[in-house]
C-alpha positions as CSV (number, residue, x, y, z in Angstrom):
1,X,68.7,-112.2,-117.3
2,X,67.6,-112.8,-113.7
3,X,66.5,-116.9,-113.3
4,X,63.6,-115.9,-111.4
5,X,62.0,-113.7,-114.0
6,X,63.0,-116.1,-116.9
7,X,61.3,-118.5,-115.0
8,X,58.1,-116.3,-114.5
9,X,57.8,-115.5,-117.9
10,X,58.1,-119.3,-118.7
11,X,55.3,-119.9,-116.3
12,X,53.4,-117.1,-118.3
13,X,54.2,-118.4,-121.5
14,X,53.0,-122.0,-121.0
15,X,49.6,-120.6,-119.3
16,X,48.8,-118.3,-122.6
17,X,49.6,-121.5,-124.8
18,X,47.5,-124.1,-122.8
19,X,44.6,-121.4,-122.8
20,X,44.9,-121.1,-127.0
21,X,45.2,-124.9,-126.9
22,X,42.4,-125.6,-124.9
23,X,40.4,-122.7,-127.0
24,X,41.2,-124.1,-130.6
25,X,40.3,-127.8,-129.3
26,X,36.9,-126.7,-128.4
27,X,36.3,-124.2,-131.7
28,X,35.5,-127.7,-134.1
29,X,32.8,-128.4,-131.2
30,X,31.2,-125.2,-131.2
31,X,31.1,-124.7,-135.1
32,X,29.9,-128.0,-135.8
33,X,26.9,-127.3,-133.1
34,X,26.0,-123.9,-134.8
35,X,25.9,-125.1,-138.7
36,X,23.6,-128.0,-137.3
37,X,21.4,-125.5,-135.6
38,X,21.4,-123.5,-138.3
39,X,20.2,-125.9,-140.9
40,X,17.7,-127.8,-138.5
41,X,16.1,-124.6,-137.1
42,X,14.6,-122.4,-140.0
43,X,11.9,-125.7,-141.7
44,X,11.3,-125.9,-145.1
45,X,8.2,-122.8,-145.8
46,X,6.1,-122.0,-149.1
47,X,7.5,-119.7,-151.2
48,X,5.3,-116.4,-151.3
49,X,5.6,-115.2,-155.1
50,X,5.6,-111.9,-156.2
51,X,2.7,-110.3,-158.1
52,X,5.0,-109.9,-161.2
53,X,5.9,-113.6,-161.2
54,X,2.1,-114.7,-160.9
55,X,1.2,-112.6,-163.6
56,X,2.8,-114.1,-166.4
57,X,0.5,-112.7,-169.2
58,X,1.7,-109.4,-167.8
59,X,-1.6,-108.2,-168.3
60,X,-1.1,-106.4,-164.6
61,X,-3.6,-108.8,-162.8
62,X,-3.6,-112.8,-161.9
63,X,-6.5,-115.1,-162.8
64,X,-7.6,-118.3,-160.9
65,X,-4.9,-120.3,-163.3
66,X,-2.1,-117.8,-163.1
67,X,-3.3,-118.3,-158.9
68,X,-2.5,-121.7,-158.9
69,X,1.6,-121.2,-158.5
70,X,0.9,-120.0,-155.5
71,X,0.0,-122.4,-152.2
72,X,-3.0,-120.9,-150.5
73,X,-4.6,-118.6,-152.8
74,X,-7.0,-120.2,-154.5
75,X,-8.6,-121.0,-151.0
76,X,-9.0,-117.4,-150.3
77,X,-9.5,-116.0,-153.8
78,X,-12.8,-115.3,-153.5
79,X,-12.4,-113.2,-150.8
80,X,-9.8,-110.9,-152.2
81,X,-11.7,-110.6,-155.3
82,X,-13.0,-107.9,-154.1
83,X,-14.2,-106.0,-157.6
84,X,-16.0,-110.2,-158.2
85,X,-14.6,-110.0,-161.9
86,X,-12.4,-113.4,-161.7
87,X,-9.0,-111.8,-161.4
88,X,-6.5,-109.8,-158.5
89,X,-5.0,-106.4,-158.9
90,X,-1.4,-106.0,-156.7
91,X,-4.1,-104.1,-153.8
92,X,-6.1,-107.7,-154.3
93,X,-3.1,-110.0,-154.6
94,X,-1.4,-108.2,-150.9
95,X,-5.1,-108.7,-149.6
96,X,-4.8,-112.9,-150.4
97,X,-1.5,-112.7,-149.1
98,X,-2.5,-111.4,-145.9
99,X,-5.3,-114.0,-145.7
100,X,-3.3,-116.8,-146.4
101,X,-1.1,-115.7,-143.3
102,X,3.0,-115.7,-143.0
103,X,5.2,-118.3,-144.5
């Protein structure tokens, strides 16, 4: 084989191997930025329950006590009630959810 192009493909060689070395050295770097970010960004938020797990008497509607599982919608029950009989139908219970605001 000619010297000069066993010496290029030397040259060529070495270049593609610092490149992967200098790529893999940074990789623990950028993954151990991104799981930090990842668990720092999104904070802890209230759980919005379902209508089905609010209604545990599955009596298809939630009362002030069945109400109380759920942050916020006691404050704005009233409001939602919109039939004033003491309890919220699924149309009720997305009303409250929309007053209470997103999570």
């Amino acid at each position: 084989m000619n010297h000069r192009l066993r010496q290029e493909r030397t040259a060529f060689l070495l270049f593609l191997g610092a490149v992967f070395i200098s790529l893999m050295s940074a990789l623990p770097v950028v993954t151990a930025s991104l799981g930090a970010a990842r668990y720092v960004a999104a904070p802890q938020a209230a759980q919005q329950l379902t209508f089905e797990q609010l209604d545990r008497n599955r009596d298809g509607y939630v009362d002030r006590n069945e109400a109380e599982a759920q942050p916020g919608l006691n404050a704005v029950f009233d409001n939602a009630d919109r039939h004033a009989d003491g309890r919220l139908d699924k149309v009720e219970y997305a009303k409250a959810l929309a007053m209470i605001g997103p999570n």
